[in-house]
CHARMM internal coordinates of N, CA and C (Angstrom, degrees):
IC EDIT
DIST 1 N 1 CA 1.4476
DIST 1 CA 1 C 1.5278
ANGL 1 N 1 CA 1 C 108.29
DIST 1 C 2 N 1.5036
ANGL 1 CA 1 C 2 N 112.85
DIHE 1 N 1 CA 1 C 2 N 138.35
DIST 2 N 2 CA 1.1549
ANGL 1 C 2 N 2 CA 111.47
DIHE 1 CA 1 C 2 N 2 CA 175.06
DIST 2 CA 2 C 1.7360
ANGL 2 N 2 CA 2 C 119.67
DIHE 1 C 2 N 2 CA 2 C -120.92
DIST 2 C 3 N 1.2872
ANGL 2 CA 2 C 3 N 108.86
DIHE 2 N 2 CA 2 C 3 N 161.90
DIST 3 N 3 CA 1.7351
ANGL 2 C 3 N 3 CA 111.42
DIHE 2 CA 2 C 3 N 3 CA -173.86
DIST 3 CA 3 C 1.2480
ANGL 3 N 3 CA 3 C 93.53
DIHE 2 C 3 N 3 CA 3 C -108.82
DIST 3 C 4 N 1.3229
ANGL 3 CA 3 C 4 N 120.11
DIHE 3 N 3 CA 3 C 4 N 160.11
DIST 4 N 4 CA 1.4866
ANGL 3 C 4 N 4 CA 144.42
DIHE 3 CA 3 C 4 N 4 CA -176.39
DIST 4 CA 4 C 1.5053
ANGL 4 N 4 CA 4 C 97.97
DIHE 3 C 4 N 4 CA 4 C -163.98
DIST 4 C 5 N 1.7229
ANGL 4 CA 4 C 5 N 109.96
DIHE 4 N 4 CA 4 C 5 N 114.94
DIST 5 N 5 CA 1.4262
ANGL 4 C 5 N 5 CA 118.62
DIHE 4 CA 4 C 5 N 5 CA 170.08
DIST 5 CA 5 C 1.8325
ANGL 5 N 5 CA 5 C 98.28
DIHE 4 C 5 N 5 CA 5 C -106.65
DIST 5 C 6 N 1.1341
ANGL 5 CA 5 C 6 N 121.73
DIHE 5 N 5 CA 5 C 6 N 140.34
DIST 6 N 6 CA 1.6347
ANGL 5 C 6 N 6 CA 124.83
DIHE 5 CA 5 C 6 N 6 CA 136.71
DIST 6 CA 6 C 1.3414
ANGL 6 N 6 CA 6 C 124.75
DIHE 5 C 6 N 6 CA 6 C 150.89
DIST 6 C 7 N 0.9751
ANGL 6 CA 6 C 7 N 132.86
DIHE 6 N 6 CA 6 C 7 N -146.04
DIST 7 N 7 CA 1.9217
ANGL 6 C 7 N 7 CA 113.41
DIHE 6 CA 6 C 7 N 7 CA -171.12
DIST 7 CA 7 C 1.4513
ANGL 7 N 7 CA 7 C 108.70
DIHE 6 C 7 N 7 CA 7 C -109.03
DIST 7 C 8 N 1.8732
ANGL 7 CA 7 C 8 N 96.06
DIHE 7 N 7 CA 7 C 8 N 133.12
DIST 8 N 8 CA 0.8569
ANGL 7 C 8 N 8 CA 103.73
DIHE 7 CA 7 C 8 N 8 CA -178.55
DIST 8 CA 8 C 1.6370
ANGL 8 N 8 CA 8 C 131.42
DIHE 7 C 8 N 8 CA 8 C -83.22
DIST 8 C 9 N 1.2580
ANGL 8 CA 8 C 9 N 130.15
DIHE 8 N 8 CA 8 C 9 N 152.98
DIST 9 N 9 CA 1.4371
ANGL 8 C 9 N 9 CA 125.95
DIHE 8 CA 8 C 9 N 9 CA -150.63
DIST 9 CA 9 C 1.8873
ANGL 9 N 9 CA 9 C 110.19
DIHE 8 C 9 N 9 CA 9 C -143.71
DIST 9 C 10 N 0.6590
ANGL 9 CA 9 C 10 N 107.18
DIHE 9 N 9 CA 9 C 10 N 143.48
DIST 10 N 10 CA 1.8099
ANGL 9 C 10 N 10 CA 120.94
DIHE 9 CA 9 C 10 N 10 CA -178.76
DIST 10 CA 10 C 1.5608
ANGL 10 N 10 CA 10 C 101.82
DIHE 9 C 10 N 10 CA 10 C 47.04
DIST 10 C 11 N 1.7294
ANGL 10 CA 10 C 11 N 111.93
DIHE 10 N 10 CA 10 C 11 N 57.73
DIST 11 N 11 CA 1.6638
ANGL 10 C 11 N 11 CA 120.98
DIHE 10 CA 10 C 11 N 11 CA 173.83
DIST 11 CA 11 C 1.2838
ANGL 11 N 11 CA 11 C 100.50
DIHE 10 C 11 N 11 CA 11 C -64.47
DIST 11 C 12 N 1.2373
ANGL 11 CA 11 C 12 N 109.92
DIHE 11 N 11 CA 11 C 12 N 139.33
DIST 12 N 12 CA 1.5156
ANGL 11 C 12 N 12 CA 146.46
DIHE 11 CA 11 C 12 N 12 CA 155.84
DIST 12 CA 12 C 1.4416
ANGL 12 N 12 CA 12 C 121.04
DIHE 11 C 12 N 12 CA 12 C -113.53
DIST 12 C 13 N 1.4293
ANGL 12 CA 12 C 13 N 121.01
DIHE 12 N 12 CA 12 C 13 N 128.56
DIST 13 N 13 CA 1.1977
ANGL 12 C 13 N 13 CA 125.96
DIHE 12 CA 12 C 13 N 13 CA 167.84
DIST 13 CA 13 C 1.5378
ANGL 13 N 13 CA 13 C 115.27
DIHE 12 C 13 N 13 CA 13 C -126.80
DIST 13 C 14 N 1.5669
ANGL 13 CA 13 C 14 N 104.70
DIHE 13 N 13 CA 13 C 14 N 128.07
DIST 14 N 14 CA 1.6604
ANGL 13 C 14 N 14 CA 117.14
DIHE 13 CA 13 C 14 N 14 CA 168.17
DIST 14 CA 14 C 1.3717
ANGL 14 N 14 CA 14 C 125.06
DIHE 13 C 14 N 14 CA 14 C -109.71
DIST 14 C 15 N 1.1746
ANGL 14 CA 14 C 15 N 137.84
DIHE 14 N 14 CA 14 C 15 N 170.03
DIST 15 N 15 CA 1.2315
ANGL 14 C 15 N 15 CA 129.68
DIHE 14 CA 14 C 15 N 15 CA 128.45
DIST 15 CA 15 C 1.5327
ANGL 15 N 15 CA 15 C 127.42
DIHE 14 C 15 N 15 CA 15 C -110.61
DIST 15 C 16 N 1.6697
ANGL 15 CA 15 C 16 N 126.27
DIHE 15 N 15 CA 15 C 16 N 171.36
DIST 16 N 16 CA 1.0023
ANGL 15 C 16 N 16 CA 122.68
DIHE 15 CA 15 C 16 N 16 CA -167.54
DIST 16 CA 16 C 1.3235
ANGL 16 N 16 CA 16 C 104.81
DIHE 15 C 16 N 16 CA 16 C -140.84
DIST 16 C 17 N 1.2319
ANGL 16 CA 16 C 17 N 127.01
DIHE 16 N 16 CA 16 C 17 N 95.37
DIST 17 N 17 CA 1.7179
ANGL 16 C 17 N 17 CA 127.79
DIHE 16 CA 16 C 17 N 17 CA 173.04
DIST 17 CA 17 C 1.4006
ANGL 17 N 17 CA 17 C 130.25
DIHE 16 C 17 N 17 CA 17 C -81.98
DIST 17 C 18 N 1.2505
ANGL 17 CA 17 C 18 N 134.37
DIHE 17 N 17 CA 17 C 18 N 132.49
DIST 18 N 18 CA 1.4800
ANGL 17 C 18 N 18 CA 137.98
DIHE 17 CA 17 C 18 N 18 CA -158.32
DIST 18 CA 18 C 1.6728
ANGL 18 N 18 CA 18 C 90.55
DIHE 17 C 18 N 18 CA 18 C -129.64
DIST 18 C 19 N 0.9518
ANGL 18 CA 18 C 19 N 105.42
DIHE 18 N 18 CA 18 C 19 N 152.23
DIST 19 N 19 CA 1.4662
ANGL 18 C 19 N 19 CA 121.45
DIHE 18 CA 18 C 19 N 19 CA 147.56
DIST 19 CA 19 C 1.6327
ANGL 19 N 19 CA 19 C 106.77
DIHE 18 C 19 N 19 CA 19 C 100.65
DIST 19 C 20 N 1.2493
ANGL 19 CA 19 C 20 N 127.99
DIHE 19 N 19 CA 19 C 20 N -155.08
DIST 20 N 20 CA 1.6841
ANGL 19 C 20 N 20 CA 144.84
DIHE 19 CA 19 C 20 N 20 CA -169.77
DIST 20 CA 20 C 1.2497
ANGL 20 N 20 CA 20 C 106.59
DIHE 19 C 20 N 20 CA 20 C 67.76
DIST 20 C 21 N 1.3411
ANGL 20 CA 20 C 21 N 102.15
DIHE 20 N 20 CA 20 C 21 N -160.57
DIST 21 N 21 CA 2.0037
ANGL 20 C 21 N 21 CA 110.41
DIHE 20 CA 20 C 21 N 21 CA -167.00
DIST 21 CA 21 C 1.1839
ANGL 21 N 21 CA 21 C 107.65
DIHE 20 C 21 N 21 CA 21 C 61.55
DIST 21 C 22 N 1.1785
ANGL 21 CA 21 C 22 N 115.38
DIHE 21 N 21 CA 21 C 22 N -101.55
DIST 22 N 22 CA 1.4847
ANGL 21 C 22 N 22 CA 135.23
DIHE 21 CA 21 C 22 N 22 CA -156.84
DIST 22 CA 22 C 1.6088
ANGL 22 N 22 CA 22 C 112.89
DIHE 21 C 22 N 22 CA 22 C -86.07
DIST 22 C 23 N 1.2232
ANGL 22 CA 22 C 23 N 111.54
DIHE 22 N 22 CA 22 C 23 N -30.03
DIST 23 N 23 CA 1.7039
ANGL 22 C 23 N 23 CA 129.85
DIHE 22 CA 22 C 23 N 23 CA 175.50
DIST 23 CA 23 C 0.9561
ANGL 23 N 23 CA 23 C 109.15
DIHE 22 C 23 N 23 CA 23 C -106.05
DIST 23 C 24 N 1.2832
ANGL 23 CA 23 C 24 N 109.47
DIHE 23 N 23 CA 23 C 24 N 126.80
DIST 24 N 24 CA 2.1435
ANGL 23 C 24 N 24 CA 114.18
DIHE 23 CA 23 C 24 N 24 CA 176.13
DIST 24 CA 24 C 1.5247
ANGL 24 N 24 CA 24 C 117.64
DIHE 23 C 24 N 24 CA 24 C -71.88
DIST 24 C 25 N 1.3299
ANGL 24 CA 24 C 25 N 107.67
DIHE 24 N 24 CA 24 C 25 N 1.47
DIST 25 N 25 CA 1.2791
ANGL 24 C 25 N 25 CA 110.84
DIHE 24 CA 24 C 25 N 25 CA -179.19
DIST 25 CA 25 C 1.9865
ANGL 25 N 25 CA 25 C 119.67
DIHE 24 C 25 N 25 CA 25 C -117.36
DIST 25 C 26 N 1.3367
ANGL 25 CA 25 C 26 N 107.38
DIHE 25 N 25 CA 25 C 26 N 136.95
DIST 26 N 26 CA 1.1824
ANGL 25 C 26 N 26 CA 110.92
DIHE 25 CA 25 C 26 N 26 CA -165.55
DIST 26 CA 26 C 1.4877
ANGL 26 N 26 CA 26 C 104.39
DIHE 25 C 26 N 26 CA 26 C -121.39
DIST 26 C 27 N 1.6492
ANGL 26 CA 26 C 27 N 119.21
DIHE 26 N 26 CA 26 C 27 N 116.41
DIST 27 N 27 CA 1.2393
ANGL 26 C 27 N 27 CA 136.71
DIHE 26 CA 26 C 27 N 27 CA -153.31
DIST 27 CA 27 C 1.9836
ANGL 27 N 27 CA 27 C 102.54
DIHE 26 C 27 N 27 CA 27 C -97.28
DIST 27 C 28 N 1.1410
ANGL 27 CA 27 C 28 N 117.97
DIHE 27 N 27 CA 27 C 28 N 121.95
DIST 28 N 28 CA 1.7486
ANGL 27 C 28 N 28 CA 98.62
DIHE 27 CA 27 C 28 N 28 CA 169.72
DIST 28 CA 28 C 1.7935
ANGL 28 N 28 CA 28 C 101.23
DIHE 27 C 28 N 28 CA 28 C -128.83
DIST 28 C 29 N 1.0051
ANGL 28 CA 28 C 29 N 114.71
DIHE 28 N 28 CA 28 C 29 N 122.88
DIST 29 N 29 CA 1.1757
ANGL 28 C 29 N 29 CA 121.05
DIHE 28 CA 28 C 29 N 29 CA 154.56
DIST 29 CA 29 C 1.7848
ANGL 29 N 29 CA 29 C 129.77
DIHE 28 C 29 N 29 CA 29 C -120.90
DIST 29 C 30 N 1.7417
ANGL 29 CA 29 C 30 N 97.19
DIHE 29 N 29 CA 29 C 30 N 128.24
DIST 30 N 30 CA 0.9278
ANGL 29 C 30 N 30 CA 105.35
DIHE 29 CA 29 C 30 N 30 CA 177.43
DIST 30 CA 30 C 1.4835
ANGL 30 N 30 CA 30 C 125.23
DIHE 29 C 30 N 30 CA 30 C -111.23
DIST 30 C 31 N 1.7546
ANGL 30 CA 30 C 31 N 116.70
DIHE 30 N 30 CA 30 C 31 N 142.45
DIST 31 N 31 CA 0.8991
ANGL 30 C 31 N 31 CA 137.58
DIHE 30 CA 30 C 31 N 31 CA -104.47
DIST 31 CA 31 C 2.2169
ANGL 31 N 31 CA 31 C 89.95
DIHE 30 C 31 N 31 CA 31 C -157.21
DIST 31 C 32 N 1.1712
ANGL 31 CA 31 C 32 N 98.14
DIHE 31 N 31 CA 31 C 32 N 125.06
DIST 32 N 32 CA 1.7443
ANGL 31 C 32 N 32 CA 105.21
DIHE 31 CA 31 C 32 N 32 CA 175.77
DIST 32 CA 32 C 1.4528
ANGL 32 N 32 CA 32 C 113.12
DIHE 31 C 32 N 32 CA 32 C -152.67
DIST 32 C 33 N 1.3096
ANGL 32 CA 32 C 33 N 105.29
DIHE 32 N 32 CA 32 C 33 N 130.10
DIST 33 N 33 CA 1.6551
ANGL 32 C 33 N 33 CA 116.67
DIHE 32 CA 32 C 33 N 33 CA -147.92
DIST 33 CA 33 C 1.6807
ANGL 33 N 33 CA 33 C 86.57
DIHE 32 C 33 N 33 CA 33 C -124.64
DIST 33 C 34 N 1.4640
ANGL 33 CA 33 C 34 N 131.95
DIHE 33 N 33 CA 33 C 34 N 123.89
DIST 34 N 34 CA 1.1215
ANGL 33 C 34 N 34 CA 142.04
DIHE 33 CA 33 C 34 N 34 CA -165.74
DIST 34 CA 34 C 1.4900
ANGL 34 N 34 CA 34 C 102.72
DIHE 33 C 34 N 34 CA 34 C -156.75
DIST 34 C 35 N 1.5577
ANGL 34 CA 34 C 35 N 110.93
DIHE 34 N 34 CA 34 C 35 N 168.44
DIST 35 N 35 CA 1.3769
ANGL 34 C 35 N 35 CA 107.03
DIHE 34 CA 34 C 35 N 35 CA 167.06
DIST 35 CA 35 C 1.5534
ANGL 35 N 35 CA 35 C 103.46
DIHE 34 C 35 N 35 CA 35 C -138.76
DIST 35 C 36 N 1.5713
ANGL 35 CA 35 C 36 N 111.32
DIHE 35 N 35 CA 35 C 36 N 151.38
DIST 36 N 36 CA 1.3575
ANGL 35 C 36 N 36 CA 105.26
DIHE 35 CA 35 C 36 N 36 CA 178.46
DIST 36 CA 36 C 1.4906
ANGL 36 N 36 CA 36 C 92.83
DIHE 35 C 36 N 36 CA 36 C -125.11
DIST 36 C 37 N 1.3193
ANGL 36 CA 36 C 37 N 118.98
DIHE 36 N 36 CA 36 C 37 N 147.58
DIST 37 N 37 CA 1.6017
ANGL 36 C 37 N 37 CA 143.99
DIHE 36 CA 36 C 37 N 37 CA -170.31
DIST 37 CA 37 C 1.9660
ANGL 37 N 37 CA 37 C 91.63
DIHE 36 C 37 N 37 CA 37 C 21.15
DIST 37 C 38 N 1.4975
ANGL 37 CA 37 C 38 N 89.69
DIHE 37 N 37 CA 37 C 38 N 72.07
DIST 38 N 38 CA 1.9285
ANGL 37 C 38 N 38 CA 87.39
DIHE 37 CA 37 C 38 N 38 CA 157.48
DIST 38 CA 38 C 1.5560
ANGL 38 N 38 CA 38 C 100.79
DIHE 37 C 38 N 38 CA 38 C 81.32
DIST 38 C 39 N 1.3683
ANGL 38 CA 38 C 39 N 144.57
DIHE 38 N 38 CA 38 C 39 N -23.42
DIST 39 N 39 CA 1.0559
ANGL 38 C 39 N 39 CA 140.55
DIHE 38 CA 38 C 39 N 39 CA -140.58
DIST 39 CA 39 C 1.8284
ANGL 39 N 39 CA 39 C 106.07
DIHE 38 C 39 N 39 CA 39 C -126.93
DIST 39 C 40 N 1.2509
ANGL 39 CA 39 C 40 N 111.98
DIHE 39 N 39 CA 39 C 40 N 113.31
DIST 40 N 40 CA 1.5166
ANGL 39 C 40 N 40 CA 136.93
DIHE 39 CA 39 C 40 N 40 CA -165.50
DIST 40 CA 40 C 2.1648
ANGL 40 N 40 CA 40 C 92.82
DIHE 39 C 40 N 40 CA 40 C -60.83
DIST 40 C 41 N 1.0386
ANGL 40 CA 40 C 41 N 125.33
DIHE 40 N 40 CA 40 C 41 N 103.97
DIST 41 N 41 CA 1.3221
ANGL 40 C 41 N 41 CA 118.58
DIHE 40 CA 40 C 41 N 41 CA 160.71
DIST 41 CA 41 C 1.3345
ANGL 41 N 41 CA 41 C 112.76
DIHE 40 C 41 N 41 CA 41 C -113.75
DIST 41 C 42 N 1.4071
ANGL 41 CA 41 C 42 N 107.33
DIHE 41 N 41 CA 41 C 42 N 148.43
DIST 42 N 42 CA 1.6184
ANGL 41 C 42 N 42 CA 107.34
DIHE 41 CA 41 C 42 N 42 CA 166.82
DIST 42 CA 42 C 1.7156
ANGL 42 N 42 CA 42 C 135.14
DIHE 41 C 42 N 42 CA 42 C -130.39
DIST 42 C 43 N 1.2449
ANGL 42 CA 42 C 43 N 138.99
DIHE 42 N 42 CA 42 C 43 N 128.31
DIST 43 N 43 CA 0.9028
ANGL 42 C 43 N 43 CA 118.12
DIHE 42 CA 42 C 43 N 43 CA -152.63
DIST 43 CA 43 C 1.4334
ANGL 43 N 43 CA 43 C 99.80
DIHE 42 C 43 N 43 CA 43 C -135.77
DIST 43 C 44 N 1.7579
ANGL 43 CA 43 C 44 N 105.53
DIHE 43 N 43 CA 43 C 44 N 134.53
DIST 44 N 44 CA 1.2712
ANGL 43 C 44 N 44 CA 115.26
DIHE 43 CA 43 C 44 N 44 CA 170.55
DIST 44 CA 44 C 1.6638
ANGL 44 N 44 CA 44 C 124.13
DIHE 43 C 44 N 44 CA 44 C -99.33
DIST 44 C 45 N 1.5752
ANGL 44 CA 44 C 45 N 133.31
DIHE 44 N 44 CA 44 C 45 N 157.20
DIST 45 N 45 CA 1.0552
ANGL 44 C 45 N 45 CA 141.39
DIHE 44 CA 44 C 45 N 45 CA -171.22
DIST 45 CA 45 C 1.5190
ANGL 45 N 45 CA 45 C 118.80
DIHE 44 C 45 N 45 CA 45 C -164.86
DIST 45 C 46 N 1.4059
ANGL 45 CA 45 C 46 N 126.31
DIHE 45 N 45 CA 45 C 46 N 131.27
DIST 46 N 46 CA 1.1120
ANGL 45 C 46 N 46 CA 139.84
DIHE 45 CA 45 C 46 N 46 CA 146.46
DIST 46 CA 46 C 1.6755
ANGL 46 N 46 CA 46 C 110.73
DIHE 45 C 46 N 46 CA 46 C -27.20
DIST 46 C 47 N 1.3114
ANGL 46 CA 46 C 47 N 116.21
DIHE 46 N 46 CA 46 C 47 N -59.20
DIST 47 N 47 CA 1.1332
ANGL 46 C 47 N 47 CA 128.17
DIHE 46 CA 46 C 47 N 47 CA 176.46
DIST 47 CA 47 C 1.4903
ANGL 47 N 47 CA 47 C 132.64
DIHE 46 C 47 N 47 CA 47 C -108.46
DIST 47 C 48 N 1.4147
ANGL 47 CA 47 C 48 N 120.87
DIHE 47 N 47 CA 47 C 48 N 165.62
DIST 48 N 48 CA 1.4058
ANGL 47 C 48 N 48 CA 102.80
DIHE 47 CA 47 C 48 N 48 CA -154.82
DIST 48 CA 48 C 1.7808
ANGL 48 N 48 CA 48 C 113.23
DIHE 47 C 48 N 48 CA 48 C -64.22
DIST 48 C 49 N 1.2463
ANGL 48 CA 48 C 49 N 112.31
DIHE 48 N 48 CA 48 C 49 N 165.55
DIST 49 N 49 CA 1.4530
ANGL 48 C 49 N 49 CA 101.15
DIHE 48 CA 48 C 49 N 49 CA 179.41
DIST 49 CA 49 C 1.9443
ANGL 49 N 49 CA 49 C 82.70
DIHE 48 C 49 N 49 CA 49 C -109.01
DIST 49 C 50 N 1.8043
ANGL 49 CA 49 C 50 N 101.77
DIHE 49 N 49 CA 49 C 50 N 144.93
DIST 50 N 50 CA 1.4138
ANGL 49 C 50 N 50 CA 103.53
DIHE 49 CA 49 C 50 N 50 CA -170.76
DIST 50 CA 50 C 1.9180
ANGL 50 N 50 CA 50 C 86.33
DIHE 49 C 50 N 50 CA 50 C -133.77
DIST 50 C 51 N 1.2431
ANGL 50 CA 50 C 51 N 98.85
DIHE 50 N 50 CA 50 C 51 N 78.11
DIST 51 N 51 CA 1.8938
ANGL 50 C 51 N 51 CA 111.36
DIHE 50 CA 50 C 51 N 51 CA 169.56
DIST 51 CA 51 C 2.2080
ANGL 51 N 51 CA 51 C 89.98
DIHE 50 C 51 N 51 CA 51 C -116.53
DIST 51 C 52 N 1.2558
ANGL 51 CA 51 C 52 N 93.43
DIHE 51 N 51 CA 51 C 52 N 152.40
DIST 52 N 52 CA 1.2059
ANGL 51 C 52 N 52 CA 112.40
DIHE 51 CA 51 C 52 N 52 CA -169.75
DIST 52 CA 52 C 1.6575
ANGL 52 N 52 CA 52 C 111.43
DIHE 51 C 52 N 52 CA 52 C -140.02
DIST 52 C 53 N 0.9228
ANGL 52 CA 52 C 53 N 126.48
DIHE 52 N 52 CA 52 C 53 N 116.79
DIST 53 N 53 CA 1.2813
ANGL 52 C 53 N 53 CA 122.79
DIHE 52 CA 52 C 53 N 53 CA -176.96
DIST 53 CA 53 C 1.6448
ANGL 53 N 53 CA 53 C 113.84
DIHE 52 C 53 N 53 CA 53 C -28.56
DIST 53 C 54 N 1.5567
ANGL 53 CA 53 C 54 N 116.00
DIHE 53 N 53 CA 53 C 54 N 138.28
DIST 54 N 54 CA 1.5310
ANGL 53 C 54 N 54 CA 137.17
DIHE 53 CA 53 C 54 N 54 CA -176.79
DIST 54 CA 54 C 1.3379
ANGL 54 N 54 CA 54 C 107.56
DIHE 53 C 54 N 54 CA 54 C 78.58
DIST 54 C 55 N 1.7546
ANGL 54 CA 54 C 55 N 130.14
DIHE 54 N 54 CA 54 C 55 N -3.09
DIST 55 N 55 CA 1.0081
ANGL 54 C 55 N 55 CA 135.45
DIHE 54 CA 54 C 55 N 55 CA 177.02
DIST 55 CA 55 C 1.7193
ANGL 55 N 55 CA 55 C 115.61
DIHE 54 C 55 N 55 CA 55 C -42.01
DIST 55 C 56 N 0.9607
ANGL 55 CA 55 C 56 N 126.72
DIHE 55 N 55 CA 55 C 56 N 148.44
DIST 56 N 56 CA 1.3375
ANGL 55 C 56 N 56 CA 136.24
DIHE 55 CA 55 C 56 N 56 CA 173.54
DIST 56 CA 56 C 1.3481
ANGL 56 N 56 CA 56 C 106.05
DIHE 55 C 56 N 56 CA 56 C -109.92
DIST 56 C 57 N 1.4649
ANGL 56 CA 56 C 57 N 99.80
DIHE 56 N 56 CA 56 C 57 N 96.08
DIST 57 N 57 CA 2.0244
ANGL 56 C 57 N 57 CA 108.28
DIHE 56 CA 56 C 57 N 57 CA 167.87
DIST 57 CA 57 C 1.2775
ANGL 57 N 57 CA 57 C 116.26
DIHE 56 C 57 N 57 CA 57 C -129.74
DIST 57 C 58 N 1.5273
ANGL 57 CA 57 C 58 N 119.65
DIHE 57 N 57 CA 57 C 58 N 168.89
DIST 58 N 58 CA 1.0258
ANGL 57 C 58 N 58 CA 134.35
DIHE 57 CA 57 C 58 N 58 CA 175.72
DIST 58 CA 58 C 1.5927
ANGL 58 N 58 CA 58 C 114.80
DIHE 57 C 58 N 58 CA 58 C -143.70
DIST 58 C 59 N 1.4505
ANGL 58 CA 58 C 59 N 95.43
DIHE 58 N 58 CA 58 C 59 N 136.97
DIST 59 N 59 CA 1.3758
ANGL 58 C 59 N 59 CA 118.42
DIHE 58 CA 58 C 59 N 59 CA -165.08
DIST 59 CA 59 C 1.1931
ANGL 59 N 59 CA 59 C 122.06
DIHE 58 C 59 N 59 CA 59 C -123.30
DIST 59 C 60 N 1.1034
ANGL 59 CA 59 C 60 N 130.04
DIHE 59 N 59 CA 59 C 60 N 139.98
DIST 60 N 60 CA 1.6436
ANGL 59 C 60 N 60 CA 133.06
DIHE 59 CA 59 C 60 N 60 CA 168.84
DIST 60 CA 60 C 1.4440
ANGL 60 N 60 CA 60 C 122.65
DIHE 59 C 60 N 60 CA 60 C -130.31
DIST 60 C 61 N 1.5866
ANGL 60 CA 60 C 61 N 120.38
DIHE 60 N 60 CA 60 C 61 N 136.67
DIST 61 N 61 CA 1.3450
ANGL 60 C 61 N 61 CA 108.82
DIHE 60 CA 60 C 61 N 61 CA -171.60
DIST 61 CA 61 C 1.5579
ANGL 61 N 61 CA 61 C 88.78
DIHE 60 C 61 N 61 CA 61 C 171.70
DIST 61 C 62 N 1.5832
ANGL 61 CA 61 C 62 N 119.31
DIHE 61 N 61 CA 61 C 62 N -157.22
DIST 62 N 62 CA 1.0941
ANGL 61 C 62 N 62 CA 124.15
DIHE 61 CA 61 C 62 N 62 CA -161.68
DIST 62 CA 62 C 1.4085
ANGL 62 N 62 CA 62 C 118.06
DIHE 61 C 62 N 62 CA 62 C -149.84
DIST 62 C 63 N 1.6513
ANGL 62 CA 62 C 63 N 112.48
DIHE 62 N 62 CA 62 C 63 N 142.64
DIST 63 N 63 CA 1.5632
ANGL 62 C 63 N 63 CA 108.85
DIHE 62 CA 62 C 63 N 63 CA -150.40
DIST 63 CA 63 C 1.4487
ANGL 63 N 63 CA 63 C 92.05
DIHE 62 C 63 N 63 CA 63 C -92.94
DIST 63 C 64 N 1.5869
ANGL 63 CA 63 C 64 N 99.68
DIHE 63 N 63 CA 63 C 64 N 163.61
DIST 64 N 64 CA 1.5722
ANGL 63 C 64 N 64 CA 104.66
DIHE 63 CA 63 C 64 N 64 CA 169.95
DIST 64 CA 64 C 1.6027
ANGL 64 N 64 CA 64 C 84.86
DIHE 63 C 64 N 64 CA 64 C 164.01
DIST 64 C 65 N 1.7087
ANGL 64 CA 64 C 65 N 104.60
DIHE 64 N 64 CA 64 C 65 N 141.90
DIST 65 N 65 CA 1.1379
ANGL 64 C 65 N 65 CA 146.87
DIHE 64 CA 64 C 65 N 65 CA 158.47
DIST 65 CA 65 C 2.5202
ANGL 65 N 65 CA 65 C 92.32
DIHE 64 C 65 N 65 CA 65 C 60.00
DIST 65 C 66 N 1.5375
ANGL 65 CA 65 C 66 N 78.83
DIHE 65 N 65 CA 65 C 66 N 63.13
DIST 66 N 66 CA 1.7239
ANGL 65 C 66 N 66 CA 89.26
DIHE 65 CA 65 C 66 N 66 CA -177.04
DIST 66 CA 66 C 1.2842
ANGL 66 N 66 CA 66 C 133.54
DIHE 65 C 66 N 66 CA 66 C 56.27
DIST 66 C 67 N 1.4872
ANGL 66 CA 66 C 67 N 109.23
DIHE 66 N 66 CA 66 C 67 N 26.40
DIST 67 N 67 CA 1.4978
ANGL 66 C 67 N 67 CA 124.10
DIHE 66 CA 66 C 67 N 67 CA -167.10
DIST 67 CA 67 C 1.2919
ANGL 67 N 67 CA 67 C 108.39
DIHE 66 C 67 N 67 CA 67 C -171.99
DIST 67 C 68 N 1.4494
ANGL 67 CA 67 C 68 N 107.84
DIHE 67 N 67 CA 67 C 68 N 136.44
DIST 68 N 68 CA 1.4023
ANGL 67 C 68 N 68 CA 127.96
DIHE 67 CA 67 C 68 N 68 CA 179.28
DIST 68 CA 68 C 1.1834
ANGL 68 N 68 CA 68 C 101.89
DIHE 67 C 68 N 68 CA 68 C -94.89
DIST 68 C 69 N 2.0269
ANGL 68 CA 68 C 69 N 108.09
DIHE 68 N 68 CA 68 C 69 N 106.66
DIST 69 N 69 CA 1.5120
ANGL 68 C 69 N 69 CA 97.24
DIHE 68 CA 68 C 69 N 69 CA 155.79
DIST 69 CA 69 C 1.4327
ANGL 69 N 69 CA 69 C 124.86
DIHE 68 C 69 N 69 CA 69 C -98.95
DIST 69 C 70 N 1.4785
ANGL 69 CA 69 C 70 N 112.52
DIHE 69 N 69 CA 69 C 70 N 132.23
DIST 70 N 70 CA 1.6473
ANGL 69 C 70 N 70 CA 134.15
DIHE 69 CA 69 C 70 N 70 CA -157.10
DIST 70 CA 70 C 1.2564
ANGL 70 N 70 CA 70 C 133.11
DIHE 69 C 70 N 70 CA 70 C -102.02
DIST 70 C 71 N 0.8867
ANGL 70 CA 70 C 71 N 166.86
DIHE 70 N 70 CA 70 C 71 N 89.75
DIST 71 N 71 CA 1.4262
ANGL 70 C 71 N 71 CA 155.66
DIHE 70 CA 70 C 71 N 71 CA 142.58
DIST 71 CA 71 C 1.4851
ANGL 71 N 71 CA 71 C 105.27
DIHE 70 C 71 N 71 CA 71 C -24.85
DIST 71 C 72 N 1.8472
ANGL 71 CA 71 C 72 N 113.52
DIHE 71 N 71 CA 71 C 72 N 123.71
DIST 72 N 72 CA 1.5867
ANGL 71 C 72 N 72 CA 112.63
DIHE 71 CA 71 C 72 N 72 CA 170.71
DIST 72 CA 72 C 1.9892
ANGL 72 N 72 CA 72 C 97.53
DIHE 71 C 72 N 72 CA 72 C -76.53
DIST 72 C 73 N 1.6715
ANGL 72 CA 72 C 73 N 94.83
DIHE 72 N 72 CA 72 C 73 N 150.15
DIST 73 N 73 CA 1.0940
ANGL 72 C 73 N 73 CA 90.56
DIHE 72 CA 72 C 73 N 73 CA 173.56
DIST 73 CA 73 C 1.8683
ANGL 73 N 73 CA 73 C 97.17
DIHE 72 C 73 N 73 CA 73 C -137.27
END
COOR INIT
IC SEED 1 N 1 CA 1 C
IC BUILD
């Protein structure tokens, strides 16, 4: 696992919904794709992620396929 501290820059926020029709259950995860010093991170959540551009965060998680996916901590 790796840490990444510093400000985050060109934030994006999505969400991603799974489920209905056929399943009584309706899944949303939200999801904010930012980069801190040059570096593509992405982060998933149950709940909203509330980073705002120049934000100062830190993240930990693990790289793969040009992007660190993170948990904010």
């Amino acid at each position: 696992m790796e840490k990444v501290k510093g400000i985050a820059s060109q934030v994006r926020n999505t969400i991603s919904v799974s489920g209905g029709e056929n399943n009584t259950s309706v899944t949303t995860t939200h999801i904010a794709i930012f980069q801190i010093e040059g570096r593509q991170i992405q982060c998933k959540s149950s709940e909203p992620i509330l980073i705002n551009e120049g934000d100062t965060v830190m993240v930990a998680g693990k790289t793969g396929s040009g992007k660190l996916t993170a948990t904010l901590i």
